[in-house]
Each structure stands twice: as structure tokens, then as C-alpha cells.
Legacy VTK file of the C-alpha trace (Angstrom):
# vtk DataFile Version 3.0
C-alpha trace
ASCII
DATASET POLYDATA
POINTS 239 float
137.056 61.812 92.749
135.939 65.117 94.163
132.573 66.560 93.842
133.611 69.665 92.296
135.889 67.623 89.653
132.810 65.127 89.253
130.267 67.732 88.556
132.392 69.599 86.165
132.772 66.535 84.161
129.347 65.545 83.794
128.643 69.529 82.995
130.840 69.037 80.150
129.609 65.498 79.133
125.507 66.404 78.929
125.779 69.695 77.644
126.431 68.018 74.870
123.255 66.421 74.855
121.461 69.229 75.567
120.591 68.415 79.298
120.977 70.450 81.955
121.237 69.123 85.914
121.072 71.304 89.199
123.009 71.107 92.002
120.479 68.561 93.200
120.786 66.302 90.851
124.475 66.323 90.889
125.172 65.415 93.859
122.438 62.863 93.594
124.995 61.565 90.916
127.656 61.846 92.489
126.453 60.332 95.614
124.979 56.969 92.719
128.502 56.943 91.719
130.347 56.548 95.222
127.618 53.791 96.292
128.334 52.107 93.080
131.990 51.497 93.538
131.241 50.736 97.444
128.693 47.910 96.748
130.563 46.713 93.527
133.561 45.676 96.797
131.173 43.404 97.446
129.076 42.222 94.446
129.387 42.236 90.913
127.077 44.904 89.475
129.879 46.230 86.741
133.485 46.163 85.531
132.997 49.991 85.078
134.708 51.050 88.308
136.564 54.222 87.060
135.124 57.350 87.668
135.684 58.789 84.341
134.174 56.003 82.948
131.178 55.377 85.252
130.642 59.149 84.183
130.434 58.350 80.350
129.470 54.636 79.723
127.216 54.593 82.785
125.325 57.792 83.312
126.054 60.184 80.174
125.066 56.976 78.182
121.910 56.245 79.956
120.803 59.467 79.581
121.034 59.483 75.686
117.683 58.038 75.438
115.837 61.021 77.463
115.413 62.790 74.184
112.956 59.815 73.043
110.454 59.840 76.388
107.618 61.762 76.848
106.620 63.368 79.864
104.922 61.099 82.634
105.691 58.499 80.849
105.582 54.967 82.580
108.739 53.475 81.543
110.266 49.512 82.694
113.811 49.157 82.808
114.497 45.101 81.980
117.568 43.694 83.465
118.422 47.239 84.893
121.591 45.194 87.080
123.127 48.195 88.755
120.323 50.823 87.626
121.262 51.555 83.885
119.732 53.255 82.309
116.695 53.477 84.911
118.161 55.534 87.417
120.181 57.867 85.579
116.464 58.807 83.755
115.192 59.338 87.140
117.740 61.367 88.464
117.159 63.684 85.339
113.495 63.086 84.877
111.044 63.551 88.182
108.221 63.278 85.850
108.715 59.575 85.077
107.164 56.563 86.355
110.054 53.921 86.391
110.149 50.322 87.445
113.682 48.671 87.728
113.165 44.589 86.679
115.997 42.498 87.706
116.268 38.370 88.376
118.787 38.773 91.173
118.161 39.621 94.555
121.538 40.865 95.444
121.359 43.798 92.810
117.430 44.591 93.847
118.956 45.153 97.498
121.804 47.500 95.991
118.873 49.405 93.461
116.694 49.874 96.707
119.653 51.214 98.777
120.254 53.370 95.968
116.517 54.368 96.080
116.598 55.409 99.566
119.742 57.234 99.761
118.969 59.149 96.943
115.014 60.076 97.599
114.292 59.001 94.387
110.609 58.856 94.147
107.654 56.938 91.777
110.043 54.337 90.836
109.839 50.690 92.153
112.312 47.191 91.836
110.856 44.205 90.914
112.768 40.684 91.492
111.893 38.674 88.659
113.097 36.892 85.571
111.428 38.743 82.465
109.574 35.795 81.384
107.611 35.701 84.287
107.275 39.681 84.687
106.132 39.521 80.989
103.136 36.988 81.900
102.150 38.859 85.097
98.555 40.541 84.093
99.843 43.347 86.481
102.744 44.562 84.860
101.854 43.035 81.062
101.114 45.540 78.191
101.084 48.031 80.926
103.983 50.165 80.133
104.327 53.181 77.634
107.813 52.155 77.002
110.523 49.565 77.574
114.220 49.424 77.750
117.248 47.546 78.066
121.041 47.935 77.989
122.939 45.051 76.833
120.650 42.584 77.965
120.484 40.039 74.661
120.498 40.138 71.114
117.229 41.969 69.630
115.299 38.777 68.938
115.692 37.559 72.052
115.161 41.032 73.753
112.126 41.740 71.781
110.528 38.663 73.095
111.181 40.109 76.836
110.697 44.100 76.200
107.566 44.245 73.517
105.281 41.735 75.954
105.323 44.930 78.525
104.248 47.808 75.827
100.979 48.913 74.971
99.747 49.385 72.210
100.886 52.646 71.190
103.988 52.313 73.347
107.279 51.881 72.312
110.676 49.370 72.787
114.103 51.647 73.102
117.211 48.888 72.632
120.866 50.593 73.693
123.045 48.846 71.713
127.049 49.144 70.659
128.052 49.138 67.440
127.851 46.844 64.291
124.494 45.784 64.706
123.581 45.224 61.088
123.243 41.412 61.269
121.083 41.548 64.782
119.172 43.656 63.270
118.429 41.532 59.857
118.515 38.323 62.261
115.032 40.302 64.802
113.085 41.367 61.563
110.840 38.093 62.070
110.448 37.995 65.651
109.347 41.730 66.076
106.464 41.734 63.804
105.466 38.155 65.567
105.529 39.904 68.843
103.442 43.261 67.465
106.121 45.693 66.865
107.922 47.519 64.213
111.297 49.225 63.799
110.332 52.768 63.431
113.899 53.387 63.329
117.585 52.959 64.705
119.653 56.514 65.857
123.793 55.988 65.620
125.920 58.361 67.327
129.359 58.593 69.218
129.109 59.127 73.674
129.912 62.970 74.031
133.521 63.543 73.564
134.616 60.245 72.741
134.759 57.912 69.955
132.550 55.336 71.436
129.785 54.629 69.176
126.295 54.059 70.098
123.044 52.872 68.063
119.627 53.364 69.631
116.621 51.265 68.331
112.903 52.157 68.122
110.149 49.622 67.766
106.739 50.817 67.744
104.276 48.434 69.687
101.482 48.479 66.408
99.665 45.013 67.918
98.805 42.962 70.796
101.278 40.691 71.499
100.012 37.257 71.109
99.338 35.576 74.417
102.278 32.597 74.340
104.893 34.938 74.320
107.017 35.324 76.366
107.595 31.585 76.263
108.969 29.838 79.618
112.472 31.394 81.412
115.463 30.479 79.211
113.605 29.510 75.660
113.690 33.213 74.280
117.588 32.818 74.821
118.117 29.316 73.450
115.519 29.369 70.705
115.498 33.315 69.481
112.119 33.961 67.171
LINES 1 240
239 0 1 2 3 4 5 6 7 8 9 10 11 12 13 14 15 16 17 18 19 20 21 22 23 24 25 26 27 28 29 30 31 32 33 34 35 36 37 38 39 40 41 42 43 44 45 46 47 48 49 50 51 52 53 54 55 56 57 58 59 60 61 62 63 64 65 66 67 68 69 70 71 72 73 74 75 76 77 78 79 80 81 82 83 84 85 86 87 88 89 90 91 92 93 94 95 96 97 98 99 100 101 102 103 104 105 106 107 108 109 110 111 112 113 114 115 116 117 118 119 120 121 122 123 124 125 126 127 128 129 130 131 132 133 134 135 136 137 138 139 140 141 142 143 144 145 146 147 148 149 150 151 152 153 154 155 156 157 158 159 160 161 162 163 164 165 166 167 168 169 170 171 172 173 174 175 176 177 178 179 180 181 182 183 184 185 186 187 188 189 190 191 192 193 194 195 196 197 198 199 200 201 202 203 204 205 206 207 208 209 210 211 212 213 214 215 216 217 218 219 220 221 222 223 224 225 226 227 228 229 230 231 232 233 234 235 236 237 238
């Protein structure tokens, strides 16, 4: 795809969010989405590989959550795997403080490529599983908010994302649709790990008919000091 093609397409696609991106930041996007389908050649980082669709289910999607972060706000990305929605937030959002968390060393080497080419600044990778990151005194409680795409269910993913918050802070989950049951199914394991749902945003990707539900949980306690428990338990044995 074309710059000029690409740019009027993600014109079209935020506006409808209410964003606005220079020139700049454009071609910063455009240049994300070109290194994206170059790299994925060689690794798996997504089955998005379309244009169009790295456009909408990649950047106009990670972007939906902008609305929810305050300025200078110090923000971890958990399981970010090809950036999402870390970098797209950057790209829009200079003022944030982002660190990209993933457990595979391949994808940290993309993410820092990525980094580079782009001149992306205050934003760091960190190769790690979560359970560790979440134990590390350096990064633990630490962060005004966290966030994941598609990661896990929401017991599960609270266990990794409300470890990072402080108190104060807040949890964003990006999840699809139908999420009724998950939601029931977390209740118990959020208010063990110190949050609360403050409450969950549906809404259909910009010109489409993809539907979308963000979740809030508000970090309202410390979270107790076992949790995380060791790598894989969250997964196997969900809160």
C-alpha cells in the first residue's frame, strides 16, 4: 500500500475517534506497518498481514483506549507481542511513559527495531514472563496503568496486570465480544488481587461491525504479596 492511500485510511478510521495525527506520526505508522509485514516473513508476531486490516484491528483498535489515559501517565503493556496496543499509544501519545513486557526474545528484538526506526522515545522492552515481572520490586505496583490485548481470560489476566498498578492506578482489558461469562467467572479473583470493575465500555472498530468491549478495574488495595503465583499457575489454576 501507498503512503498517500495508507494515510487517508487511517484519517478516515480515527476521526472517528476523535484523534487527530500529523504528518509525523503517519508516516511513523506507516513506516510500523511495512516493518510489521517484513519481520512477520520471518517470525510469527500476527496473522494480521493485510494492510486494511493491520490499519483497523491493529492500530485504530489500539488506539481506542487513549480516551481512558491521562497525561504522563506511566503505562505497561503485558504481552505487547508485536507492539499492540503499546506502540500505537506512543505513536499518538509523546507524553506517555510506556514499557512493552513480552516472554519472547524474538518479538523484544522486532519491538526494539521498531523503537529505533521509529525514534520513539521514553518507552522501554522488557523480556520476561509476567509472573516474574509482577514479583520484580522494580517494576511491581509501579505503574499508573496496565494493559493487555488478548492475552488470557480476565481471571487469569488480572492476576498478571493488577500486581503492576498502584494504588490509585488502573487495569484496561481489550477484549472481543461476548464476554458476559469471563466477566461473572473474574468477579472473585479481582477483589482478591485489590481491584474493582469500575466499568466495561462496548463499541463497534470505526466503520465496521467488529465489536469491541473495554474493561476498567480500579486498583482500590495492595495486592497481597503471593500473587502473582509461579509462571504457568495463574493459567492452569485461574483465581
Amino acid at each position: 500500500m501507498e503512503f498517500n492511500e495508507f494515510k487517508e485510511k487511517m484519517i478516515i478510521n480515527v476521526d472517528k475517534l476523535g484523534i487527530t495525527l500529523s504528518e509525523i506520526q503517519l508516516k511513523q505508522f506507516y513506516n510500523y506497518m511495512n516493518l510489521l509485514i517484513e519481520w512477520n516473513k520471518k517470525i510469527n508476531l500476527t496473522a494480521i498481514i493485510e494492510p486494511d486490516e493491520i490499519i483497523l484491528k491493529h492500530f485504530v483498535d489500539s488506539l481506542t483506549i487513549s480516551k481512558y489515559i491521562s497525561d504522563g501517565t506511566r503505562v505497561v503493556d503485558v504481552g505487547t507481542g508485536a507492539g499492540f496496543p503499546g506502540i500505537p499509544l506512543k505513536i499518538y501519545r509523546q507524553d506517555l511513559e510506556i514499557t512493552l513486557l513480552d516472554s519472547l526474545q524474538k518479538r523484544i528484538n522486532f519491538l526494539d527495531e521498531v523503537i529505533r526506526e521509529l525514534n520513539l522515545e521514553k518507552i522501554e522492552t522488557v523480556h520476561s514472563r509476567v509472573e516474574d515481572f509482577g514479583k520484580d520490586k522494580k517494576y511491581r505496583e509501579k505503574f499508573d496503568i496496565s494493559t493487555s490485548r488478548a492475552v488470557a481470560n480476565l481471571a487469569t489476566l488480572s492476576e498478571y496486570l493488577l500486581p503492576l498498578v498502584k494504588i490509585g492506578g488502573k487495569v484496561i482489558s481489550m477484549k472481543g465480544s461476548l464476554i458476559e461469562e469471563e466477566l461473572e467467572n473474574s468477579k472473585n479473583a479481582i477483589k482478591i488481587l485489590g481491584g474493582e470493575i469500575e466499568r466495561v465500555d462496548e463499541f463497534d472498530l470505526p466503520n465496521s461491525d467488529i465489536s469491541r468491549n473495554i474493561i476498567l478495574i480500579d486498583k482500590i488495595k495492595e495486592t497481597p504479596n503471593k500473587y502473582p503465583r509461579k509462571a504457568g499457575e495463574p493459567s492452569k489454576k485461574p483465581l
